[in-house]
C-alpha positions, 0 to 999 in steps of 0.5 A: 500500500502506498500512502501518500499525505497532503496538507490542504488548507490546514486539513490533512487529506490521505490518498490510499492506492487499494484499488479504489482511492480513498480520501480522508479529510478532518477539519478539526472542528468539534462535533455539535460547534453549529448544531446537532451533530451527526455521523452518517454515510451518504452518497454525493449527487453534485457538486456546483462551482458555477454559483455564488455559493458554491455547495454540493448535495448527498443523499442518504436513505432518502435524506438530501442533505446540502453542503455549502462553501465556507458557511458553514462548511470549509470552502477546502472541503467543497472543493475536495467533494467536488474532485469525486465522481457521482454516487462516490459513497462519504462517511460523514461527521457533521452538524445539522444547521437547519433541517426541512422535511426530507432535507437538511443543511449541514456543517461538515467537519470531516468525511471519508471517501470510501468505496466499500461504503457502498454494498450497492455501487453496482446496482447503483452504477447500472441504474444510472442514465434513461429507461423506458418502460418496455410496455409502454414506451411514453413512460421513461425514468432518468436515474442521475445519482440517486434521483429519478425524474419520471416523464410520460410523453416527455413531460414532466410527471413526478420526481423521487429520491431512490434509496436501495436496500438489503429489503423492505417491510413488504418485500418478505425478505425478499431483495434488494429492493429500491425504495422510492422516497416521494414526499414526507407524508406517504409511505414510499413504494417499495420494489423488489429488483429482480434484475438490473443490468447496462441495458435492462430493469425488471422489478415488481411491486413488494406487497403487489400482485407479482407482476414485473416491470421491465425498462429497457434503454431508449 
């Protein structure tokens, strides 16, 4: 293993050759210095440098969670996010500045760049892009990171943050499934992946009568 340790702004940022890079960055701030402190593994979105604030956003089991540049988060630590890929999976060490229904603005304190994070990364990785519904070809989802916009004859029809897990209250134990996160108020749909690969989806309603869903790309 060959460790390489550079000094940014202060923080101490590790890059390990395992494969897979890994980053590591610790601003030094105590946990619970601006607000509730968290530790928690989310999976960046994106990041926006074009803005007056630059900021990135993560998801988390549904949970969007924003991160801004030098309020309240170090400008160092935005931009660090912002040298990783989309669904780059980040453990977190942060506290909670505000917090909305499904969202909240964190002040982040240190995280970690680490691809064994991820169980899902290539389920993730292969539900990202365009799909059709093979029955119906006016219905297409696009997947980017861990949002889906759902359009039928390319207008715009609904909008979801995906969550996937090992299986869900209705699956009976059987999975992965994909949790669909819609509003705070609802129970999110729960799917049972069947198959997901580069070029074809199939899943089935959990709690529904069996039938599959097929997507394929456009």
């Amino acid at each position: 293993m060959i460790l390489k340790t550079l000094m940014l702004a202060g923080a101490a940022m590790t890059l390990a050759s395992v494969g897979q890079a890994q980053m590591f960055i610790d601003s030094g701030t105590k946990s619970g210095t601006r607000g509730e402190p968290i530790e928690d593994v989310a999976m960046l979105h994106s990041c926006i440098f074009e803005t007056e604030v630059p900021s990135c956003q993560l998801t988390s089991n549904g949970f969007t969670y924003y991160v801004s540049w030098n309020e309240p988060t170090p400008s160092y630590i935005v931009e660090a996010m912002g040298t990783l890929h989309v669904n780059a999976p980040l453990w977190l060490r942060a506290d909670i500045v505000e917090m909305g229904d499904m969202s909240a603005e964190l002040a982040v304190h240190a995280f970690r760049h680490d691809p064994s994070l991820d169980p899902y990364a290539e389920i993730r990785a292969n539900l990202q892009g365009q799909w059709v519904f093979a029955a119906d070809p006016a219905y297409t989802s696009t997947v980017w990171g861990d949002q889906v916009t759902e359009e039928i004859n390319g207008d715009y029809s609904s909008e979801y943050t995906l969550q996937l897990a090992d299986s869900c209250e209705k699956s009976n134990g059987q999975g992965p499934v994909m949790i669909a996160h819609i509003d705070p108020w609802s129970e999110p749909p729960c799917m049972i992946i069947e198959a997901v690969t580069a070029d074809k989806m199939i899943m089935q309603l959990a709690g529904g009568d069996g039938t599959l869903y097929k997507y394929v790309r456009p």
